[in-house]
N, C-alpha and C positions, 0 to 999 in steps of 0.2 A: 552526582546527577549530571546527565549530559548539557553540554550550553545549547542547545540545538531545541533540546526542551524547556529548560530555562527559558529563557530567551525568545520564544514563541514570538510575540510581539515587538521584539525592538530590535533595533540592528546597528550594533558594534564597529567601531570604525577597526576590522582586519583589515587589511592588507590581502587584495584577491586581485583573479582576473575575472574579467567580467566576459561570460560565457558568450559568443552572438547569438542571432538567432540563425534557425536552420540547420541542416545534416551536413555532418562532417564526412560521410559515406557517402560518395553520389548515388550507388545504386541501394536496394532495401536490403538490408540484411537478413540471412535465412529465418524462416518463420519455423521453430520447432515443431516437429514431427504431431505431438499432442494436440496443438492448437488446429494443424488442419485438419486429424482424424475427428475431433470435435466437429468442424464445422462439413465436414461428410458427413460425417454422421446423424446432421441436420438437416441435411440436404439443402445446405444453401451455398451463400461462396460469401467469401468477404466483403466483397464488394456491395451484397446485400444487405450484409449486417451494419456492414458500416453506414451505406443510404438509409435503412430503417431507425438509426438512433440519431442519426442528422435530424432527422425528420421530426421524430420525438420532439427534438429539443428545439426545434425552428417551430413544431405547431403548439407545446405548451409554455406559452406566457407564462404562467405560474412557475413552474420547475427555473425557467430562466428566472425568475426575481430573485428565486431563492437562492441559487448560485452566485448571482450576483452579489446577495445581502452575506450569507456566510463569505464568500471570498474578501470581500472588503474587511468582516470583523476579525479572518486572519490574516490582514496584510495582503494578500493575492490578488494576481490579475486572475478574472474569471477566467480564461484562457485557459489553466495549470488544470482545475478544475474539470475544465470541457475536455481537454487531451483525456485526462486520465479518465473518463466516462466513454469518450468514445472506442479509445483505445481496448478496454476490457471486454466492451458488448461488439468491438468488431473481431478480435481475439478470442475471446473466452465463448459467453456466451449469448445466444440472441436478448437483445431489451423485449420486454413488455412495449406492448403497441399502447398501451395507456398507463399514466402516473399510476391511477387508482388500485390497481394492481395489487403493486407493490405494500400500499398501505392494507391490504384484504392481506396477502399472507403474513404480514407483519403481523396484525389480531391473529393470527392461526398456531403461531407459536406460542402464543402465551400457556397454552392447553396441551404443549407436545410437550410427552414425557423424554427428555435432551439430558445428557448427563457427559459431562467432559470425563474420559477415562480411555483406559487402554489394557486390554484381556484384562477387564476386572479391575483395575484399580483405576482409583478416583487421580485425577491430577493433584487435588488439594493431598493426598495422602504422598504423591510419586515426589511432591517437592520437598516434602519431610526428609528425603532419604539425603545422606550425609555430602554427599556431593553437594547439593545445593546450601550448605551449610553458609558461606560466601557471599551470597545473594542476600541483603538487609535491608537494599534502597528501599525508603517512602513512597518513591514515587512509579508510578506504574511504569512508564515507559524502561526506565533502568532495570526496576525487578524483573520485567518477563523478558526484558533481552539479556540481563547474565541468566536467566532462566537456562535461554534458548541458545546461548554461549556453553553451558554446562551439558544441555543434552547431545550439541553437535561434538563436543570432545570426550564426553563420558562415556555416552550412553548410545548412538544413533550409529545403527551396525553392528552391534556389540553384545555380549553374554556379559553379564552382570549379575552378582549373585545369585548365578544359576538359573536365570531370563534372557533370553533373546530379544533384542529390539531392533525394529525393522529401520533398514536405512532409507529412512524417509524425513521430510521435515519435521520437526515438532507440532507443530499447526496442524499439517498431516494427520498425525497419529494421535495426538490426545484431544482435540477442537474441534474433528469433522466429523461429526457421529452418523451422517447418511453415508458421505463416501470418498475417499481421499482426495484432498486435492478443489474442494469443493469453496468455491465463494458467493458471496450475496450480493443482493441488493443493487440500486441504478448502480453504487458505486465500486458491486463484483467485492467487496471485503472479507475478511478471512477473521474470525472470532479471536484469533491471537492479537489480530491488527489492532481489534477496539479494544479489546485488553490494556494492550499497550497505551491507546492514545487518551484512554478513560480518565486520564489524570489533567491533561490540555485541556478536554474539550469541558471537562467539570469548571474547571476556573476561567476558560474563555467566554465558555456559551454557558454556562449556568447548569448544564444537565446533571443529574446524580451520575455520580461515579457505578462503574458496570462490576461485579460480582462475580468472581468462577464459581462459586456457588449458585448462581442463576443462569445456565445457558439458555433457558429459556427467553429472557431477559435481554441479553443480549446477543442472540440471533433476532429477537424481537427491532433491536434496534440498528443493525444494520440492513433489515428488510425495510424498515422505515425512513420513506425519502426526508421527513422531517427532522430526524433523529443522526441518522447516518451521514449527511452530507457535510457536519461540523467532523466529523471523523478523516472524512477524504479532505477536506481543507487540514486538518491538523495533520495527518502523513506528509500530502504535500510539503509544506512548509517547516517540518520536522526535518524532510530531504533539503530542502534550499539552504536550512541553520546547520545542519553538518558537513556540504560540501561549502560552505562559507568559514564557520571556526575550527576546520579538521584538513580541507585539502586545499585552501585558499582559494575558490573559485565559486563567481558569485552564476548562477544557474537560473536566477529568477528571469531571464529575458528570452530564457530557449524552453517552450514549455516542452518538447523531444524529449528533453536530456533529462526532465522532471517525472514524464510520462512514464519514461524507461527506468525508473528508481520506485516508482509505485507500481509497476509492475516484477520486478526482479525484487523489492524490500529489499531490510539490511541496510540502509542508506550509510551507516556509520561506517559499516566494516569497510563498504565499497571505496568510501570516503577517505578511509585509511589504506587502505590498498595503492589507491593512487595516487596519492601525497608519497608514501615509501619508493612508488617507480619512478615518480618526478623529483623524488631526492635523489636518485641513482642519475637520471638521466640528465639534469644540472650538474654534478659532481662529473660526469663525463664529458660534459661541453655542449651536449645536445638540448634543443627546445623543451619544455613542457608539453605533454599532450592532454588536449583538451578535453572534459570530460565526452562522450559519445554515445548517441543512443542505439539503441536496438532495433529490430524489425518493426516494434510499439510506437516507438518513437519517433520512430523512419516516418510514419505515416502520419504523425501527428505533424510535424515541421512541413509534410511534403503535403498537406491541404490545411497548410495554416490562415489562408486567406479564406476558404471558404468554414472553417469553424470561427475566426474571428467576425464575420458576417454575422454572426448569432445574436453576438451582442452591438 
């Protein structure tokens, strides 16, 4: 089991560097192709999306208690939280101009016939197959990431007993049954994600543990602001415990650099990636580089004064 998960609540005297705040890029790094043709295709501009979910979150009282109240129960500054919400609905896609919303299609799934599969087979049936034989853990966070370990080296690109499987994310392909690439809720979540975090937020915040058997279920609970926002505290702070007991570097003071790891996932692997270059690059005499955010992240550090204002 990961310490990152483990450890959810408490923090280990490692040996880190303590991230600052703010971008280590002075200018914003490129904003992928997908994310602007999304927001043409809305006819709006960034700048819109992002005003509109400031707004959100500056006119509902309610929404802000609640971020506040889950943040504290994971250790978090509300902050980590607000990046990672702003950053999705200025990126991804437009917020709901009202909370209410979201809790209306939340009740809508309960009644959609959602089934996790791919050309016909069920996921609960595709993890039977002997590759995943490996994958034991208890606990969700570890099952579905050697899950998603196993399909990126087995199976993802690849002809497999006589199937092709498309080089696409796992999430992608078996989790998104309207359309690839697709996420929910204030907090833009991906069905793999709460998957994964199902086992945190059960023993932090009390909820029942989430089901591949039920997608209904749980797309239910990522559309729900009540439900769903122990899930984006638990990613976050899954990323803070990784790059803390994995690449030695404490991340909790830059919410960028946390923004940018809830948007890109994988926090572990990233975490290991960069501990491997800054063993190279110690070994050759040269500094450690700082973890770094992205175009998400860029924008989260470079209006950190006005979402800190929030709270």
């Amino acid at each position: 089991m990961i310490a990152g998960v483990m450890v959810a609540l408490s923090a280990p005297a490692y040996a880190q560097t303590v991230v600052p705040p703010g971008n280590r890029n002075a200018e914003q790094p490129a904003v992928p192709s997908g994310s602007a043709n999304r927001t043409r295709a809305g006819k709006s501009s960034y700048d819109a999306k992002y005003r509109r979910v400031v707004n959100l979150l500056r006119s509902d009282d309610e929404l802000r208690a609640k971020i506040k109240s889950v943040s504290r129960q994971y250790g978090l500054d509300p902050i980590h939280m607000v990046g990672a919400i702003v950053g999705e609905h200025t990126y991804n896609v437009d917020v709901y101009d009202r909370l209410q919303t979201y809790y209306v299609k939340a009740i809508s799934y309960l009644t959609s016939g959602l089934s996790f599969e791919h050309d016909g087979e069920t996921i609960d049936d595709f993890v039977q197959r002997p590759q995943f034989a490996g994958c034991t853990s208890s606990d969700s966070y570890d099952l579905w990431a050697c899950r998603e370990r196993v399909w990126n080296t087995k199976f993802r690109g690849k002809s497999v007993d006589g199937s092709s499987f498309p080089n696409n994310r796992f999430g992608a392909v078996f989790f998104q049954p309207y359309y690839a690439g697709q996420t929910f809720g204030i907090g833009q979540l991906n069905p793999l994600t709460a998957l994964q975090m199902s086992d945190v937020v059960h023993r932090v915040s009390g909820f029942p543990k989430l089901n591949v058997d039920d997608p209904a279920e749980v797309y239910r609970t990522i559309m729900d602001p009540d439900r769903t926002l122990p899930y984006v505290a638990a990613t976050l702070k899954t990323s803070i415990d990784a790059y803390r007991t994995i690449a030695g570097f404490d991340i909790s003071k830059n919410p960028g650099v946390t923004a940018t790891l809830y948007n890109l996932g994988d926090p572990e692997a990233r975490a290991r990636a960069l501990k491997a270059e800054n063993d190279k690059r110690r070994a050759s005499g040269q500094p450690a580089r700082l973890p770094q955010e992205n175009y998400y992240g860029w924008l989260v550090n470079d209006r950190i004064a006005e979402l800190s204002s929030l709270f």
